[in-house]
C-alpha positions in Angstrom: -18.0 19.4 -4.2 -14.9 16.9 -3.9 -13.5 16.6 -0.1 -10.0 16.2 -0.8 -8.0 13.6 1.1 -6.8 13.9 4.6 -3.5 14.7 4.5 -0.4 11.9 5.3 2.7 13.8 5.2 2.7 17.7 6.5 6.1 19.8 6.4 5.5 23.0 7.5 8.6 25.3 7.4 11.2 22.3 7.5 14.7 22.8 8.0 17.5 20.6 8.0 20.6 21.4 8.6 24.3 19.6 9.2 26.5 22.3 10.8 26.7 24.8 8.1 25.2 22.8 5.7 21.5 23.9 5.1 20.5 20.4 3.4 16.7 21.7 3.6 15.0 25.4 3.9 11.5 26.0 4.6 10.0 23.3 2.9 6.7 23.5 2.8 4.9 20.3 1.4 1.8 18.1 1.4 0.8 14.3 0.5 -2.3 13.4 0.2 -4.0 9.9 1.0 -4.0 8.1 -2.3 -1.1 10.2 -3.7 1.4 8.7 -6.1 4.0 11.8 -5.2 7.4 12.2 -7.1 10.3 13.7 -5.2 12.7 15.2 -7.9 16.2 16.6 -7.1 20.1 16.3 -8.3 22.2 14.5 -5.9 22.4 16.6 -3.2 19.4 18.9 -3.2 17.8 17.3 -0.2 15.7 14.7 -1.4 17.9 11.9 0.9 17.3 14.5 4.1 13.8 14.5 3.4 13.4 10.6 3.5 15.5 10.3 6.7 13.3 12.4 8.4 10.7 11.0 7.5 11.9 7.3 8.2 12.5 9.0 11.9 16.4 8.6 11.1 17.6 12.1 12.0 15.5 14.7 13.4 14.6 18.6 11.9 16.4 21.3 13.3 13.3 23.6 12.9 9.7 23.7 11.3 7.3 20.9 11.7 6.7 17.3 10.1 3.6 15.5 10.8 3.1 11.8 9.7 -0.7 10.9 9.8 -1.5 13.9 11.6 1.3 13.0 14.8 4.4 14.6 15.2 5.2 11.5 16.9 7.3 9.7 14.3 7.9 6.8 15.8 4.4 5.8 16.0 4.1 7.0 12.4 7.3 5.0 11.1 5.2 1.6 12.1 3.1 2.7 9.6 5.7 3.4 6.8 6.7 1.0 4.1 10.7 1.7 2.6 12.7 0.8 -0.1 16.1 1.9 0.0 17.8 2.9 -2.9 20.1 0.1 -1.8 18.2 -2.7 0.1 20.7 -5.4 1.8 19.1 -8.9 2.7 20.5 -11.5 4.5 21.0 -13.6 0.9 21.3 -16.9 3.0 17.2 -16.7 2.8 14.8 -17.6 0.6 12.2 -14.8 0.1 9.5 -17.1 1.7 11.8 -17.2 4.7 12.8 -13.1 4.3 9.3 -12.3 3.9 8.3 -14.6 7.3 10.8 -13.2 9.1 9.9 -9.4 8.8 6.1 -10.6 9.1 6.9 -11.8 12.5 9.2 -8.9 13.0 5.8 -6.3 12.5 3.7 -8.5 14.2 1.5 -9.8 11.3 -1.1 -12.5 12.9 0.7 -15.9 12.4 -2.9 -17.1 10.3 -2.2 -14.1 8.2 1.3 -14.2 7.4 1.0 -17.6 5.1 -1.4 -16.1 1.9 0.0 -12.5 2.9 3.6 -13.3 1.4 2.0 -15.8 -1.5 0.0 -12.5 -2.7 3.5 -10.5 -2.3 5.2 -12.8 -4.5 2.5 -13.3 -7.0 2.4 -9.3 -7.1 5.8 -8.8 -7.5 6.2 -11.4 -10.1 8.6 -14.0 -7.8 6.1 -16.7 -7.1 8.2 -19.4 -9.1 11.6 -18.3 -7.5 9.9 -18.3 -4.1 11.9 -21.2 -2.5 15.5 -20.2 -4.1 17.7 -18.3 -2.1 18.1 -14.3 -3.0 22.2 -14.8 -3.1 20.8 -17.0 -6.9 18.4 -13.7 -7.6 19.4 -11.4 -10.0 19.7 -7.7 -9.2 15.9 -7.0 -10.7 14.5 -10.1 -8.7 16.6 -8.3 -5.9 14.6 -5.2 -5.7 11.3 -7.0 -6.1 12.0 -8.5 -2.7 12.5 -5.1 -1.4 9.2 -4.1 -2.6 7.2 -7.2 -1.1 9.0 -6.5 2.2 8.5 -3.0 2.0 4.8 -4.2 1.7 4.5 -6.7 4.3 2.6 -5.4 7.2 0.4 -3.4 5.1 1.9 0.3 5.4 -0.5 3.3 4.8 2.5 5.0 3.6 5.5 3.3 0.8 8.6 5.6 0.3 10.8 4.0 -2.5 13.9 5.6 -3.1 15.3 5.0 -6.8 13.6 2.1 -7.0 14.4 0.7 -10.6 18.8 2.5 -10.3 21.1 0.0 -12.0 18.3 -1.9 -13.4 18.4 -3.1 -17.6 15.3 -1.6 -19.4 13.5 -5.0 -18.6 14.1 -4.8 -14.9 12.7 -1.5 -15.1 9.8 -2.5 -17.2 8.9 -4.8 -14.0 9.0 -2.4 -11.5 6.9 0.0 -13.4 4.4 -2.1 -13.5 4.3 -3.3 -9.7 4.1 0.3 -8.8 1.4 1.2 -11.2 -0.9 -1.6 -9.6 -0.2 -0.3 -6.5 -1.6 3.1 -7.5 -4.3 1.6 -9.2 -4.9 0.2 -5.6 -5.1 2.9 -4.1 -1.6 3.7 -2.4 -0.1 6.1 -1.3 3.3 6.4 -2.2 6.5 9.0 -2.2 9.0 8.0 -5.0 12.7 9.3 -5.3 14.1 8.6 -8.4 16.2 10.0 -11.2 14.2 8.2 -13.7 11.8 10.8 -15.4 9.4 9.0 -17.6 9.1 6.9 -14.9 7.8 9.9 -12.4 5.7 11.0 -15.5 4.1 8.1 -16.0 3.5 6.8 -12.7 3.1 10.0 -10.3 -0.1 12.1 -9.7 2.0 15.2 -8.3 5.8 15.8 -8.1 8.1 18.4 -6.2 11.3 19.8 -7.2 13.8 20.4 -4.9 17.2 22.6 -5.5 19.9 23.0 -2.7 17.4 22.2 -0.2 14.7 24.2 -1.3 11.3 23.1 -3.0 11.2 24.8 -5.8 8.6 23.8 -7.8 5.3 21.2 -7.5 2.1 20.6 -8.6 0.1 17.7 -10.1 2.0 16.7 -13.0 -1.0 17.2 -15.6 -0.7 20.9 -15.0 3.5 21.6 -15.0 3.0 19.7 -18.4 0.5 21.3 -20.1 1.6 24.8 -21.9 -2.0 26.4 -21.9 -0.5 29.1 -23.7 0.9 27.5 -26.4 -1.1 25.6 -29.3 0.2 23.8 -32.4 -1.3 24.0 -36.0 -0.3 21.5 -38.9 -1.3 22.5 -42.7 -0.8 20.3 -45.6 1.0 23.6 -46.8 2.1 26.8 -45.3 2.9 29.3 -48.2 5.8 32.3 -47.7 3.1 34.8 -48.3 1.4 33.0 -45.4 4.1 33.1 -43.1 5.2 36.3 -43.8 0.9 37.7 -42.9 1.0 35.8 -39.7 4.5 37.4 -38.9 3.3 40.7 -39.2 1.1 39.7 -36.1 4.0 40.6 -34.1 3.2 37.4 -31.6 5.2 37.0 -28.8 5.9 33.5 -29.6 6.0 32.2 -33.4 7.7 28.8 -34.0 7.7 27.7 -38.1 9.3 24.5 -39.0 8.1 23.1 -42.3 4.0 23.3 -42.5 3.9 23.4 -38.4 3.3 26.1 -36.5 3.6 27.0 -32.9 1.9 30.1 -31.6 0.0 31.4 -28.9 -3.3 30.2 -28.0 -4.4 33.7 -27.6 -3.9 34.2 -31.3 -4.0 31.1 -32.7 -7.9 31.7 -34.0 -6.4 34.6 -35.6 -3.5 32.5 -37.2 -6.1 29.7 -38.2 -8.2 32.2 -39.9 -5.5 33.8 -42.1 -4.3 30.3 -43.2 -7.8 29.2 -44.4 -7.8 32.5 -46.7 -4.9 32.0 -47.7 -5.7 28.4 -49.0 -4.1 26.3 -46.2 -6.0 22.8 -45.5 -5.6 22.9 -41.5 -4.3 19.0 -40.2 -4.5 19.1 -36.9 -4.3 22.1 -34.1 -3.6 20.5 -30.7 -2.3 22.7 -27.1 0.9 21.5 -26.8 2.6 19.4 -23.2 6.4 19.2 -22.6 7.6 16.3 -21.3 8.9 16.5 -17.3 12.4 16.3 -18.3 11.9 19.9 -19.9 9.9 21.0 -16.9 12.9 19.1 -14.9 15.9 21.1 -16.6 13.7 24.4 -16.9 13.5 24.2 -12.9 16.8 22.6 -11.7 19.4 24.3 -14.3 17.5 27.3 -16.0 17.7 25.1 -19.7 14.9 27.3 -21.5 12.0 24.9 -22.4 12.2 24.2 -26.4 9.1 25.8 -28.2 8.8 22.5 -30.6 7.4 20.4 -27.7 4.3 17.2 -27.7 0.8 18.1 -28.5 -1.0 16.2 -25.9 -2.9 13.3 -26.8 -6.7 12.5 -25.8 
């Protein structure tokens, strides 16, 4: 049997709250060592709150938070890597000088600190721009300083809030790919963003937060997958064929052209009276929506679309 991780962020019944303003209720929520965790929310449904606690900037009014197992969280915020959504840098620097600067700062071993930042900047792609000042960086180049300081002293923990906002599709493409070889590496990260694909494709589990509350969450494999749901394509779908499998009476029936989505419970059923009735069968795939349906479904009660992606193997 798999042990599962230890756990390195707890809430248990966490509340917020700014006078009358209940920013978070009850929020119950686990990370996992190792977990690539997307925080979803529109502006204002808490996700902001939850990362200032959890940087140790304001406190909970109730419930508990526990950073690698201590409520302490000034012990745990030494521990913590952060990204702003907006990261401001003394632009007079270099990022060699930056990158020294905060090493000394967290008390990286002077030995250390030389091929520390030379791996930052080879990881975040700045190696050739390492001497130039940031105020000649470009807004992309920008933010991958803010990751490599994020990642100076080694954090077990990196919270990156909106980490590719305002970048072109190219800055974004960069970013992606720093954070995917940092989960390929093994770390554990909480990442805020408004980007979807970019939660989908670079999250293991994701939460869903709505005026404050957590509304939904689960590893993303599972909110995407309809279980219940499988598509069949025929090289021809007759009227007298769609007519048979509509006296089924199925709770879902979806026909567009020679595709059809029903439910898995009945889709043997449905196969079986295409093949009499001639039908050569294509494909027959479950389906998966994409998070952005599960996203809308959640946030704004947008019904999920029946014609969704089969998934791929």
């Amino acid at each position: 049997m798999k042990m599962q991780a230890p756990p390195i962020i707890e809430c248990i019944n966490l509340n917020k709250s700014y006078d009358r303003i209940h920013a978070l209720s009850n929020l119950n929520l686990t990370v996992h060592q190792g977990e690539s965790f997307g925080l979803l929310g529109e502006n204002g449904a808490g996700k902001s709150s939850l990362v200032r606690l959890l940087m140790g900037f304001t406190f909970p009014s109730s419930g508990q938070l526990r950073i690698f197992d201590d409520a302490n969280l000034g012990r745990a915020r030494q521990r913590i890597g952060y990204l702003p959504e907006q990261p401001q840098f003394d632009r007079r620097f270099s990022a060699v000088q930056y990158l020294g600067y905060l090493g000394k700062l967290a008390g990286v071993p002077s030995d250390e600190l030389r091929p520390r930042i030379a791996d930052l900047l080879e990881l975040v792609g700045l190696t050739a721009a390492a001497d130039r000042h940031i105020s000649t960086y470009s807004k992309g180049m920008t933010q991958r300083v803010g990751i490599a300081a994020a990642l100076i002293h080694k954090p077990a923990l990196l919270i990156l809030d909106e980490p590719s906002a305002g970048l072109d599709p190219g800055g974004q493409w960069d970013i992606r790919n720093i954070l995917a070889r940092l989960r390929a590496e093994g770390v554990t990260m909480l990442l805020c963003s408004h980007q979807l694909v970019e939660v989908e494709d670079l999250c293991d589990t994701v939460g869903i937060l709505r005026r404050g509350e957590l509304v939904r969450s689960g590893a993303v494999s599972d909110l995407l997958n309809l279980a219940n749901l499988v598509e069949i394509v025929a090289d021809e779908i007759s009227a007298i064929t769609i007519t048979r499998i509509q006296a089924m009476e199925l709770n879902t029936l979806d026909v567009d052209g020679n595709r059809l989505v029903v439910p898995a419970a009945a889709s043997q059923r449905v196969l079986q009276t295409l093949l009499e009735e001639g039908a050569r069968i294509i494909s027959m795939n479950p389906l998966r929506r994409s998070l952005q349906d599960v996203y809308l479904q959640v946030s704004r009660g947008v019904p999920t679309k029946v014609p969704t992606r089969p998934i791929t193997r």
